[in-house]
N, C-alpha and C positions, 0 to 999 in steps of 0.2 A: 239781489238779482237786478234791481233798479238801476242799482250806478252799473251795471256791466251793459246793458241795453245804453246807457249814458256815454259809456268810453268808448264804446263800439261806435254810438253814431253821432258822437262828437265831430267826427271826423265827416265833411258833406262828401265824400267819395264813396262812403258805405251806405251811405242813404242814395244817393245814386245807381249804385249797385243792386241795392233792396229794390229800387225802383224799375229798374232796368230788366232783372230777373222775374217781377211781378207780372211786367205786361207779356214777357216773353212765354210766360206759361198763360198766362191768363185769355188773351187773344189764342191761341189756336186750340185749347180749350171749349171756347164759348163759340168758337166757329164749329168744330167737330162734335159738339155737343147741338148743334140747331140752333144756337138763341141765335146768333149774329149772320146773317144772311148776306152774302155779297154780290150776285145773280139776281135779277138784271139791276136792283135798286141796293142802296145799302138800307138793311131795314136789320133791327134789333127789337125781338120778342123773346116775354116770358108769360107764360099763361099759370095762371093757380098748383094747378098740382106740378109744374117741373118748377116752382119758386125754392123749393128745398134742393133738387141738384143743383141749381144756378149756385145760391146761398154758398154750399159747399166749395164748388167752385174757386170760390171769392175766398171762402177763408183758408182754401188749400195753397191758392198761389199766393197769399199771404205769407203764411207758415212757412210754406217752402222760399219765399226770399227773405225774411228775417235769417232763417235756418241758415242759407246758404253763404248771408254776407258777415255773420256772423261766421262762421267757419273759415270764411277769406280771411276776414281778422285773424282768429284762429293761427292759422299757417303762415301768417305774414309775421305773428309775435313769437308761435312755438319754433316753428323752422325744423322741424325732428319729424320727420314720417310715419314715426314708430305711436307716438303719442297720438296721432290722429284722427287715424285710419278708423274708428268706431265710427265716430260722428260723421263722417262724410261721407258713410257709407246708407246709414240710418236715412240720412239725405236724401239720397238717392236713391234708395230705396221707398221713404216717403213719398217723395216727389212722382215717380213711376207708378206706383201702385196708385195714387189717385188722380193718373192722366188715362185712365179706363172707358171713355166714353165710348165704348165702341160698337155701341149701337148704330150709328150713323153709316162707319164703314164697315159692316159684315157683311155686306153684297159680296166684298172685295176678297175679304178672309176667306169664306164659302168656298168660291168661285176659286180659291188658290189653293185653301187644303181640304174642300171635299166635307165629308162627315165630321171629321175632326173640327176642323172649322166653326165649321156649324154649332157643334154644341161648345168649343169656346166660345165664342160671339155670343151665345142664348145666355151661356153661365155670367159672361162679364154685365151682360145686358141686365140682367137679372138681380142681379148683385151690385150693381153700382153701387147706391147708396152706402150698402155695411163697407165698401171696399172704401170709399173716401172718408167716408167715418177712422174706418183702421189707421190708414195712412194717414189723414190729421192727429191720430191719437200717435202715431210712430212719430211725425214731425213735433209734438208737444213734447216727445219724450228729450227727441234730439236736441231742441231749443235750451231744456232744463238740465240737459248734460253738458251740453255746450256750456253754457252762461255758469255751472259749478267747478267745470274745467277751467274757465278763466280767472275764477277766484282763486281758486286751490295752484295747480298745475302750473300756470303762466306768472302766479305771485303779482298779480297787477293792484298796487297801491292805489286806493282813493283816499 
């Protein structure tokens, strides 16, 4: 598993990539989640009990661009559509499932579907934590299918 993390980011375009997908989940994130305040001052807080969402956070948008730039690789060595389509989807699906914060805007969901609303906003709010829990545990999975897929599947010699 080491040398495929190795081949993957031999190359400084995937580590760019990783980097790039990192901050692009990570900032809107930690804005829509309350830590990072942009009105009227830029100010960034984390108080004791949200140190575990933040946490999460950080290790989801993590996950999610190793995940993702490793699956770039992926498609740019398999080239076959047929073969892919699991992992990029687990992806995407991790990555969604813990961009949940949506405590922040429930004002808005309410306000747009009424009751229904309502109690999804309370349920996501409520659930946060197990739901990025899950989806880190979905992106762990994707990571560890990815990385056997490259061994196996792709025939990539170290």
């Amino acid at each position: 598993m080491k040398n495929n993390f190795g081949t993957v980011y031999s190359n400084p375009s995937y580590i760019l990539i990783a980097i790039g997908i990192f901050f692009l989940l990570f900032v809107p994130l930690i804005i829509i989640s309350e830590f990072l305040f942009l009105e009227p001052f830029l100010v960034f807080s984390i108080y004791p009990e949200t140190a575990l969402s933040f946490s999460l956070i950080v290790i989801l948008s993590l996950f999610s661009s190793i995940a993702v730039s490793m699956n770039i690789f992926r498609v740019k060595l398999i080239k076959e559509t047929k073969k892919m389509g699991s992992s990029i989807i687990g992806t995407i699906i991790g990555a969604s499932a813990g961009a949940c914060s949506c405590g922040p805007i429930a004002f808005s969901v309410i306000a747009t579907f009424g009751t229904a609303g309502s109690i999804a906003s309370s349920f996501l709010t409520l659930y946060e934590i197990p739901i990025r829990l899950a989806s880190i545990g979905i992106l762990i999975i994707v990571i560890f299918v990815t990385t056997k897929s490259l061994s196996h599947e792709c025939k990539v010699e170290f």
